[in-house]
N, C-alpha and C positions, 0 to 999 in steps of 0.2 A: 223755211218750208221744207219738211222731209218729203223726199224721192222716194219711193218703193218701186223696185222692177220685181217682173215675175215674168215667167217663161210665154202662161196664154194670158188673153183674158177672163179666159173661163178662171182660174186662180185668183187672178187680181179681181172678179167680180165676188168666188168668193171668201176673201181675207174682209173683204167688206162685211159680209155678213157675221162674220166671227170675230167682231172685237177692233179692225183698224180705225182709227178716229178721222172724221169728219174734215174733210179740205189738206187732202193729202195728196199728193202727184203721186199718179200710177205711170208707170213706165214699162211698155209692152214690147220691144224691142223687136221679136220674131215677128211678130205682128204688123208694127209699126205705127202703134197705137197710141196717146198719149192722156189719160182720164185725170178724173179728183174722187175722190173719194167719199162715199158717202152710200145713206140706204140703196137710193139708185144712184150706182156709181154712171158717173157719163164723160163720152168720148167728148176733148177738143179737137181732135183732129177727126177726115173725112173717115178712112178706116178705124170702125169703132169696135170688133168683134163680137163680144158678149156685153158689152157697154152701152147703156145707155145713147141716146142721142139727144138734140135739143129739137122740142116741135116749135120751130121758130114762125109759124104761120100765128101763132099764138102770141110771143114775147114781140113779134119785131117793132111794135108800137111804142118799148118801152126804154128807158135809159138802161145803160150798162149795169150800174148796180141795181137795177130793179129787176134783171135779166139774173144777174149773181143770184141773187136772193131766191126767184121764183126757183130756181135748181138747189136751193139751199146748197149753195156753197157762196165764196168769195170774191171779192175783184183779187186778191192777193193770188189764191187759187189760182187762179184763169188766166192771168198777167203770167205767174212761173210755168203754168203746165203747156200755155202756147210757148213762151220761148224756148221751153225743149222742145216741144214739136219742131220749130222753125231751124233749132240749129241742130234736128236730127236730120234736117229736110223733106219732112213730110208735111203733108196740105192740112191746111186747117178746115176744121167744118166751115163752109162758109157762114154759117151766122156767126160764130164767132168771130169769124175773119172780119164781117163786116163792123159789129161794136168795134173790135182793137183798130180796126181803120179808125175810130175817132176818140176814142183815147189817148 
């Protein structure tokens, strides 16, 4: 799974638009941000900048990879982009937070 950091998220939202391939960990650092990649690129963590979010009022009914999916990205995605979140020590979105609670 490749890492891409970038300085904002405004940048890391748009290398998405300009060609980086789909289910890729974005790594926002100043930020504190940690995404995947993709049309709508989205934050797993609570600080999201320019990044997408998840509207979990929507998905929370559904399994984890039914969740991956509806965001078109991955479980592989979401498993590597929270554990950087976790060991940069910043908070996950809580929906996320709660699927990987039962994974």
């Amino acid at each position: 799974m490749n890492v891409h950091t970038y300085p904002t998220t405004g940048e890391a939202y748009d290398a998405c638009q300009t060609g980086l391939p789909n289910n890729e960990v974005l790594l926002i650092p100043f930020e504190g941000v940690v995404g995947i990649s993709g049309t709508w690129p989205i934050a797993v963590t609570v600080s999201h900048g320019q990044l997408h979010t998840a509207a979990w009022e929507v998905v929370k009914a559904v399994d984890f990879a039914t969740a991956c999916a509806l965001y078109a990205t991955t479980s592989e995605a979401v498993l590597t982009a929270a554990k950087l979140a976790r060991e940069s020590g910043w908070a996950l979105d809580p929906g996320w937070a709660e699927y990987l609670r039962k994974v």
